[in-house]
Biotite code that builds the C-alpha atoms (Angstrom):
import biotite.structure as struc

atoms = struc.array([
    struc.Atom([36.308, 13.143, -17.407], chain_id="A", res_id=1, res_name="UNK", atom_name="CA", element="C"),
    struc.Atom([37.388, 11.659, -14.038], chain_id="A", res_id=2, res_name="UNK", atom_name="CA", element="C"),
    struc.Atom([35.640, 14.296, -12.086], chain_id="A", res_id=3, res_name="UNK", atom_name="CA", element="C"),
    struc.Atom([32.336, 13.391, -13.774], chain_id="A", res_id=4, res_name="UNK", atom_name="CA", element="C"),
    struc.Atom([32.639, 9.914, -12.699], chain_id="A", res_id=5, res_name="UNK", atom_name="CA", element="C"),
    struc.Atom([33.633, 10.886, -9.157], chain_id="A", res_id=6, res_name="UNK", atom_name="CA", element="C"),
    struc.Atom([30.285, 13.027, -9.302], chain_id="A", res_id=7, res_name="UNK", atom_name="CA", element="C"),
    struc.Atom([28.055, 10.111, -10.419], chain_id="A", res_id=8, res_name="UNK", atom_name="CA", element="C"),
    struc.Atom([29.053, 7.737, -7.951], chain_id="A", res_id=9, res_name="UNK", atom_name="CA", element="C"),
    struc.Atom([28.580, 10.423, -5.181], chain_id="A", res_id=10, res_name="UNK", atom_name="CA", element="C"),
    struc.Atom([25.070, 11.045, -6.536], chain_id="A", res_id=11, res_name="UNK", atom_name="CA", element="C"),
    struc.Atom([24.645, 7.001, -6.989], chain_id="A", res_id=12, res_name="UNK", atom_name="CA", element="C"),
    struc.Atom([25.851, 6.556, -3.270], chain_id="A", res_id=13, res_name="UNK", atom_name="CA", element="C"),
    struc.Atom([23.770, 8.888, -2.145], chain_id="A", res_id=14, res_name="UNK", atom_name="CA", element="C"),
    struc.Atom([20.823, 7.171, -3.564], chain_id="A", res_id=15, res_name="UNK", atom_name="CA", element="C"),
    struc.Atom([21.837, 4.188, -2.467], chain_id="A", res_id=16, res_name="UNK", atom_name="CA", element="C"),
    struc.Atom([22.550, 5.215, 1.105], chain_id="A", res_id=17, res_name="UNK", atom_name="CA", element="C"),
    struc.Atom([19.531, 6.614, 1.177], chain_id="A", res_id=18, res_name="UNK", atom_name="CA", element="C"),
    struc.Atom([17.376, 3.796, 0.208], chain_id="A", res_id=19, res_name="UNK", atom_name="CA", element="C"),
    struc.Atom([19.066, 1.388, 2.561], chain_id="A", res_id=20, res_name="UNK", atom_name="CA", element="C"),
    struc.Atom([18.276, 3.476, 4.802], chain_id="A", res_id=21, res_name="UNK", atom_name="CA", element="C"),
    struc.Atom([14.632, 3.659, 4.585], chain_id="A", res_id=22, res_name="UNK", atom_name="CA", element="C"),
    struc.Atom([14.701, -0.102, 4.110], chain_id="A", res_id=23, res_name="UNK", atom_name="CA", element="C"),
    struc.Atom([16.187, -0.590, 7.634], chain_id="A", res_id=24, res_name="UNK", atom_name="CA", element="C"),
    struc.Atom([13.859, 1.585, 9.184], chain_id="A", res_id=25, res_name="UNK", atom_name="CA", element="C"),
    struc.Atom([10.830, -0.509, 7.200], chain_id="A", res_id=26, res_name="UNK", atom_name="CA", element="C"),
    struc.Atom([12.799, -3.561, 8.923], chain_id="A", res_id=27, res_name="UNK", atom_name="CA", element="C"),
    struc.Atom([12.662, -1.852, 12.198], chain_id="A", res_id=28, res_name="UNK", atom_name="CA", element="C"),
    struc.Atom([9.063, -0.674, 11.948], chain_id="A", res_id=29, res_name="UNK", atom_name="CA", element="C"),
    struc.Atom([7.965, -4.529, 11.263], chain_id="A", res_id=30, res_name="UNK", atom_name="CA", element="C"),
    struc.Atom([9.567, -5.680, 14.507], chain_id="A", res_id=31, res_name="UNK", atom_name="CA", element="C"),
    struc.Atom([8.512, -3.220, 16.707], chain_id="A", res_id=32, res_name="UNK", atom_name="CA", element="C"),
    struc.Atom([5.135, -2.514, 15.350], chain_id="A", res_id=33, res_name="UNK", atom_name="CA", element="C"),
    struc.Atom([1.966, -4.479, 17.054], chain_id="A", res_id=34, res_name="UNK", atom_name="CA", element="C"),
    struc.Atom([-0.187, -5.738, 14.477], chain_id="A", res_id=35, res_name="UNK", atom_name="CA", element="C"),
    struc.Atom([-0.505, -6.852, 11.352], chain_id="A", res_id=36, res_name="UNK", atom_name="CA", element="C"),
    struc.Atom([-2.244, -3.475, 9.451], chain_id="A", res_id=37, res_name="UNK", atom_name="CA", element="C"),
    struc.Atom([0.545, -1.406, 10.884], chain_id="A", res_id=38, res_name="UNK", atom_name="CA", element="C"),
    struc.Atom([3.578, -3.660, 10.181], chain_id="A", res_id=39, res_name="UNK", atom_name="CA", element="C"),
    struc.Atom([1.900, -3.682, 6.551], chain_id="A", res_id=40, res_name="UNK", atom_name="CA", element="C"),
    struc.Atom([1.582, 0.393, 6.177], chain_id="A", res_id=41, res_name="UNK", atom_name="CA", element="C"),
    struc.Atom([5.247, 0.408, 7.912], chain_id="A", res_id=42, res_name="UNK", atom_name="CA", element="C"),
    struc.Atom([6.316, -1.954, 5.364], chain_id="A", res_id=43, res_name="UNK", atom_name="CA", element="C"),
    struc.Atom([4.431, -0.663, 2.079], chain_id="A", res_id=44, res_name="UNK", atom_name="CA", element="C"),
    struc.Atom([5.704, 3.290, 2.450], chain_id="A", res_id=45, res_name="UNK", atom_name="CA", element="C"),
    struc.Atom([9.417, 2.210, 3.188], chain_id="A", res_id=46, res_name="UNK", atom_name="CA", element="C"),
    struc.Atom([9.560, -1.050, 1.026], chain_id="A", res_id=47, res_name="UNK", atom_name="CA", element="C"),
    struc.Atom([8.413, 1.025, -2.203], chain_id="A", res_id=48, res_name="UNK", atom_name="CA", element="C"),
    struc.Atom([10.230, 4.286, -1.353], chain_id="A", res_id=49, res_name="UNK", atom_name="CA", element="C"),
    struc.Atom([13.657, 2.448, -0.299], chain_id="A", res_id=50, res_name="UNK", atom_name="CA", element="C"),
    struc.Atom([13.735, -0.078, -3.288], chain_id="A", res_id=51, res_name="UNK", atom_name="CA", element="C"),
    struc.Atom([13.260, 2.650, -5.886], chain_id="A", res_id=52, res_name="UNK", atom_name="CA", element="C"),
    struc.Atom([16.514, 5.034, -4.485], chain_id="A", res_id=53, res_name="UNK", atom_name="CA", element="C"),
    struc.Atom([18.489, 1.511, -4.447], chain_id="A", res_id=54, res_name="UNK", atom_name="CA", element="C"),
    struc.Atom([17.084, 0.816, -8.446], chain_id="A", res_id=55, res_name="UNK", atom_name="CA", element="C"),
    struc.Atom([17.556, 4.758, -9.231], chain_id="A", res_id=56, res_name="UNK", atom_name="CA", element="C"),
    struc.Atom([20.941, 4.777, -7.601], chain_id="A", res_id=57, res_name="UNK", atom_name="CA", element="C"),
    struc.Atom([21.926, 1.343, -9.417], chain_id="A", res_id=58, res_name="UNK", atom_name="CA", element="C"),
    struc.Atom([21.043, 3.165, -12.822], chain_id="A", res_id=59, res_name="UNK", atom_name="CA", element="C"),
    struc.Atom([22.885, 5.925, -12.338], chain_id="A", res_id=60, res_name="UNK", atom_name="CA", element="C"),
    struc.Atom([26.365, 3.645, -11.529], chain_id="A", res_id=61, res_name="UNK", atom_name="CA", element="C"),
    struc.Atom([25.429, 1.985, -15.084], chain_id="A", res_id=62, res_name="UNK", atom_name="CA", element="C"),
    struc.Atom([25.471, 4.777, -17.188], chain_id="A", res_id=63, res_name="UNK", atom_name="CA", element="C"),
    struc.Atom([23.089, 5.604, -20.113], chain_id="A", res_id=64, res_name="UNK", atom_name="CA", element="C"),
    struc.Atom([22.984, 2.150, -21.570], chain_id="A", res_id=65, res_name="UNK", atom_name="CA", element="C"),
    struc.Atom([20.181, -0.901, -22.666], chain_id="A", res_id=66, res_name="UNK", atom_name="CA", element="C"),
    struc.Atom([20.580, -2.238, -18.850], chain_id="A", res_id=67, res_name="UNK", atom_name="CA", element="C"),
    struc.Atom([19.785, 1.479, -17.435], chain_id="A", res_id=68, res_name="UNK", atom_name="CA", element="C"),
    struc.Atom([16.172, 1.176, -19.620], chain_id="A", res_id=69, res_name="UNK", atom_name="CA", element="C"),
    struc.Atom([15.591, -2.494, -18.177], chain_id="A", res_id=70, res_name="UNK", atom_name="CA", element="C"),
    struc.Atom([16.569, -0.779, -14.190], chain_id="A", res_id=71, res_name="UNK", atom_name="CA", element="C"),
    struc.Atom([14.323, 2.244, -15.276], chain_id="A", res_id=72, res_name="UNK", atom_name="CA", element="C"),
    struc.Atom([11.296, -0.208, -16.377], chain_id="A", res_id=73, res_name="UNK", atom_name="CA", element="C"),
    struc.Atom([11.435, -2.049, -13.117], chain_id="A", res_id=74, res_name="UNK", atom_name="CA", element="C"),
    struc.Atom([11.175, 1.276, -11.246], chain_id="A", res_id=75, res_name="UNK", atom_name="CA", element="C"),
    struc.Atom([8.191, 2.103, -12.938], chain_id="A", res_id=76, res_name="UNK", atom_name="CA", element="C"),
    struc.Atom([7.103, -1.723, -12.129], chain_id="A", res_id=77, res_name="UNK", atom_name="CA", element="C"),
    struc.Atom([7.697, -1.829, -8.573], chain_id="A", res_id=78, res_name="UNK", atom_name="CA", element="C"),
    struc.Atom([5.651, 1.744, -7.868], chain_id="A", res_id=79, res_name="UNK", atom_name="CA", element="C"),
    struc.Atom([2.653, 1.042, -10.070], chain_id="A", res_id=80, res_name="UNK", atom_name="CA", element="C"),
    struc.Atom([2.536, -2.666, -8.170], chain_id="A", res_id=81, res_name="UNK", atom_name="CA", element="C"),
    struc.Atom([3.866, -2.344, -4.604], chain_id="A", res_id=82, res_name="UNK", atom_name="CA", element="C"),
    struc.Atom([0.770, -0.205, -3.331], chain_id="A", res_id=83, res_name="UNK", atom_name="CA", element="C"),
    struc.Atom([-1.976, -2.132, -4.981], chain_id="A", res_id=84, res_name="UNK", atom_name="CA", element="C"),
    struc.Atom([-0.521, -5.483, -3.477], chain_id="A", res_id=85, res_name="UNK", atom_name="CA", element="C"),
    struc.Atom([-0.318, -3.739, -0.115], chain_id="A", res_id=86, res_name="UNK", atom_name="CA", element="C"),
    struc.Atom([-3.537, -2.758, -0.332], chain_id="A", res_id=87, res_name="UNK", atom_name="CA", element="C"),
    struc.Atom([-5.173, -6.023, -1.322], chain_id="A", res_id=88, res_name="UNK", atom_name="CA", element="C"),
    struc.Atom([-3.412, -7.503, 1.214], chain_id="A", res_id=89, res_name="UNK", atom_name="CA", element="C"),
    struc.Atom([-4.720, -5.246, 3.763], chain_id="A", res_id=90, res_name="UNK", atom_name="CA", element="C"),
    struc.Atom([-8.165, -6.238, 2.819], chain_id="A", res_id=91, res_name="UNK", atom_name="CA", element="C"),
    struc.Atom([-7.853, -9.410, 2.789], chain_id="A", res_id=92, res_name="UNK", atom_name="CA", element="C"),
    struc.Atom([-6.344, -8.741, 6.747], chain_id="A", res_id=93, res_name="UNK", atom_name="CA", element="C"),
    struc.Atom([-9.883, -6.647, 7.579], chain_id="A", res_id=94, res_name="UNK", atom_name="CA", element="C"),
    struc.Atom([-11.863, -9.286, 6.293], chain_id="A", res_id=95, res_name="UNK", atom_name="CA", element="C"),
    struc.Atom([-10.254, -12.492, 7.510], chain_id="A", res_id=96, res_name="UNK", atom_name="CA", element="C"),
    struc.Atom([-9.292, -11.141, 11.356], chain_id="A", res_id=97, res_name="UNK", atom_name="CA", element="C"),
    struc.Atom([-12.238, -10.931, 13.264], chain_id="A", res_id=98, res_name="UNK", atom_name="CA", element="C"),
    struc.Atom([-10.787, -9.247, 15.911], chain_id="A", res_id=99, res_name="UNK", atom_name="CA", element="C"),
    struc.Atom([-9.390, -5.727, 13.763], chain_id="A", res_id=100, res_name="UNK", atom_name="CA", element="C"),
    struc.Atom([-11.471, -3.591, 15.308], chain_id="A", res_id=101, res_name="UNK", atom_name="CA", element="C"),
    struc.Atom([-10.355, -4.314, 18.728], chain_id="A", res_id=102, res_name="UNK", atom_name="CA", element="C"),
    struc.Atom([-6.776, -3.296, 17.313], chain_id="A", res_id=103, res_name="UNK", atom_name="CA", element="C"),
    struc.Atom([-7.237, -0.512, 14.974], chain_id="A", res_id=104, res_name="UNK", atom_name="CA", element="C"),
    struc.Atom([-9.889, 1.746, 13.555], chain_id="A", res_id=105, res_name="UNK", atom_name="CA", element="C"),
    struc.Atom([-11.492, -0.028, 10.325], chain_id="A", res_id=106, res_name="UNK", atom_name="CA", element="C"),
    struc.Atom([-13.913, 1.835, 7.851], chain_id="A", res_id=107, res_name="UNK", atom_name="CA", element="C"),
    struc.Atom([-16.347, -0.563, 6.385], chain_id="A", res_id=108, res_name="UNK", atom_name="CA", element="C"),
    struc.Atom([-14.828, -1.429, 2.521], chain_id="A", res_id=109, res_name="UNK", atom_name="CA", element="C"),
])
């Protein structure tokens, strides 16, 4: 039984290496980025992506139990919800900033 415990928390390391990971490099793509649309596509791929290994990999160290369900429900919270508040705050960034076209390509909404 030991060895399948030494398995898991490889597998649930490796998850949550992994999404640390991707968070830093959503960390470093906000600071070196220049404006605001790219900092927010930067952020939205690597914030949804990194925080779902870290929830997946947190699962997996609690074993098949109630809190597991609760972990698994905010997964499936966090990707139906991240990319439609990235987008809508995007939007509201293309409509408020008269000066986006000067810094990106825009297509008219």
């Amino acid at each position: 039984m030991k060895d399948m415990e030494i398995i898991r928390f490889a597998i649930a390391a490796l998850f949550l290496l992994s999404g640390l990971f991707v968070l830093g490099v959503a960390t470093f793509g906000l600071f070196r980025l220049d404006n605001a649309l790219n900092r927010l596509h930067a952020a939205a791929k690597c914030d949804t992506l990194g925080s779902l290994l870290v929830l997946v990999g947190l699962a997996i160290i609690v074993g098949p139990n109630f809190t597991t369900l609760k972990i698994l429900i905010l997964v499936v919270f966090f990707w139906l919800t991240n990319p439609v508040a990235v987008y809508m705050i995007g939007r509201a960034e293309v409509q408020t900033n008269p000066h986006v076209e000067n810094e990106c390509e825009v297509m008219e909404l």
